[in-house]
Every structure is written in structure tokens, then in C-alpha cells.
C-alpha positions as CSV (number, residue, x, y, z in Angstrom):
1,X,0.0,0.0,0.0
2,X,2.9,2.3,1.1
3,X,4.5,1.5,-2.1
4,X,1.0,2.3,-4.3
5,X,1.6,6.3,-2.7
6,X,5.4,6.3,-3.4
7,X,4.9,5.2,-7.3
8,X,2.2,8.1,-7.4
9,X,3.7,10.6,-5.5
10,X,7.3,10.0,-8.1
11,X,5.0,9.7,-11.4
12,X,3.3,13.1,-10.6
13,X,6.6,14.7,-9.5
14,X,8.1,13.2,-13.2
15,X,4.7,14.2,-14.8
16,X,4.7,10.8,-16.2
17,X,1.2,10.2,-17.5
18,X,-0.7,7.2,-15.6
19,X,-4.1,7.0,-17.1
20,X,-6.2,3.7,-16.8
21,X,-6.0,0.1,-15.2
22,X,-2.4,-0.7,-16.2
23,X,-0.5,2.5,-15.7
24,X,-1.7,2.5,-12.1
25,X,-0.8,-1.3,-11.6
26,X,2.9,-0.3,-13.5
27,X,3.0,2.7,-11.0
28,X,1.9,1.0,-8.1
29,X,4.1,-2.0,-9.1
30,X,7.5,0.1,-9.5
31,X,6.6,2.0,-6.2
32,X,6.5,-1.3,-4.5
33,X,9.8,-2.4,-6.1
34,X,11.3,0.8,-5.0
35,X,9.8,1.1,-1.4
36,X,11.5,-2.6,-0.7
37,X,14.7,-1.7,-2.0
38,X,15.0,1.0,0.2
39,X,12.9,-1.5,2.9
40,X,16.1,-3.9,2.6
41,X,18.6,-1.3,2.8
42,X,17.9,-0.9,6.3
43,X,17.1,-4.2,7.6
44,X,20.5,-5.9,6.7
45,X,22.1,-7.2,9.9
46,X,25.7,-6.4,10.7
């Protein structure tokens, strides 16, 4: 869900067009991606 908002919040910031179904699953999709990366960054044990 957290990702869903991230993807958004970068495609309007970009002003990359996300009409319809399939651009919000992309966006939502590549949010998610991103918000784990950034997830597993910070959980890696020393």
C-alpha cells in the first residue's frame, strides 16, 4: 500500500502520464519495487 503512494507521489513529481488500469498497476508496481529496496537497505544485519 505504502508503495502504491510512493509510485504516485514520483509519477506526478516526473509528470509521467498514468491513465487507466495498467498505468496505475505499472506505478503502483514500481513503487512497491522501489519502497523494498529501500525497505532492505535498512534491515541488513551487521
Amino acid at each position: 500500500m505504502v508503495g502504491a503512494f510512493i509510485g504516485a507521489f514520483v509519477a506526478q513529481r516526473l509528470q509521467i502520464p498514468f491513465d487507466g488500469f495498467f498505468g496505475s498497476l505499472l506505478v503502483s508496481s514500481l513503487g512497491a519495487t522501489f519502497f523494498l529496496a529501500v525497505l532492505g537497505l535498512f534491515r541488513r544485519p551487521a
